[in-house]
C-alpha positions as CSV (number, residue, x, y, z in Angstrom):
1,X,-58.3,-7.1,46.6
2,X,-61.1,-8.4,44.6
3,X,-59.4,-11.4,41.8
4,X,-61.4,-9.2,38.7
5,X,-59.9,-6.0,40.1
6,X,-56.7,-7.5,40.1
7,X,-57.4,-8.9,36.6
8,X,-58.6,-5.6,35.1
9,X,-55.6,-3.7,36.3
10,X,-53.0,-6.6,34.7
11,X,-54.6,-5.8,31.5
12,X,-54.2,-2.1,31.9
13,X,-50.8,-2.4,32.6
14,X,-50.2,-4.7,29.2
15,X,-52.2,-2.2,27.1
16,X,-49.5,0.2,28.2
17,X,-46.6,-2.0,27.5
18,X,-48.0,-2.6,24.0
19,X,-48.5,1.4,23.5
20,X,-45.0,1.6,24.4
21,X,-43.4,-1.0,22.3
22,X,-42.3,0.3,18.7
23,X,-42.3,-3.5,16.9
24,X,-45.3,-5.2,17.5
25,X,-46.1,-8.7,17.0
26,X,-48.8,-10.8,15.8
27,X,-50.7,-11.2,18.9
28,X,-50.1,-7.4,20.3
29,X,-51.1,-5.8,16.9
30,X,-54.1,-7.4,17.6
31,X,-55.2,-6.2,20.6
32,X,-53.4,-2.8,20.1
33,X,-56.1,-2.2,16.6
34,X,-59.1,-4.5,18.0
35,X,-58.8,-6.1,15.4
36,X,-59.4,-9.7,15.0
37,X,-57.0,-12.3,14.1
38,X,-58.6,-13.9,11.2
39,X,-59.0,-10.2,9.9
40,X,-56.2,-9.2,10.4
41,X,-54.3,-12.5,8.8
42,X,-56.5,-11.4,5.9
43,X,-55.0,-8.1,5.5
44,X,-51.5,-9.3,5.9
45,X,-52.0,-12.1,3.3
46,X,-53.5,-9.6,0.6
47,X,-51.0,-7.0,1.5
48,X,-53.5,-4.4,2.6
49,X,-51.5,-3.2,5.9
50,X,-48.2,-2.7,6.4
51,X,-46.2,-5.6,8.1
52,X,-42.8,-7.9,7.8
53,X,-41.8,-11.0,7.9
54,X,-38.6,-11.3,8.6
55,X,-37.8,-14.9,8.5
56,X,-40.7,-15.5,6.4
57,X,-42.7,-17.1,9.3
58,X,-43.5,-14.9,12.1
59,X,-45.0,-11.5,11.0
60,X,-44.7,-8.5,12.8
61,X,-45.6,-4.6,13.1
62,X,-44.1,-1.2,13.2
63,X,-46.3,0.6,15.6
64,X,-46.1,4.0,14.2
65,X,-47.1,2.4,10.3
66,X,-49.9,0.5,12.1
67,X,-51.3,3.9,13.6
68,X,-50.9,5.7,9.8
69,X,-52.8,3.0,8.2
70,X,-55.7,3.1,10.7
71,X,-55.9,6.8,10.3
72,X,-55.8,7.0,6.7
73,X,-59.2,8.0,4.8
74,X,-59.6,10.9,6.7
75,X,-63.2,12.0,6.6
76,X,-64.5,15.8,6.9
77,X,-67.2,16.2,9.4
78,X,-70.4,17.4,8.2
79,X,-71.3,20.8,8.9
């Protein structure tokens, strides 16, 4: 089996995992938004998405509140 194959599928399978998991951290609430990690540092330091820090250190995600804040502003198509 061909090593990029192989490759692609591993990432599949941790895209899953992430999709799965109801606290996300760091790391997997980037790549579960696309959104970068100096952005997203940004929005956590001026409080603009919802996250915790529990140990005042490490900062992580509730999926489900990550999902709500992406959706919100909901736009009407146009006609």
């Amino acid at each position: 089996m061909d090593n990029f194959l192989i490759l692609e599928r591993l990432d599949r399978l941790e895209r899953l995992m992430i999709a799965n998991k109801e606290v996300l951290t760091f790391d997997e609430a980037c790549d579960y938004t696309g959104i970068s990690r100096s952005y997203l540092y940004k929005l956590t330091a001026a409080g603009q998405i919802p996250h915790s820090k529990p140990n005042g250190k490490l900062i992580f995600f509730e999926r489900e509140k990550i999902v709500s804040w992406l959706l919100q502003n909901h736009r009407k198509p146009l006609p």
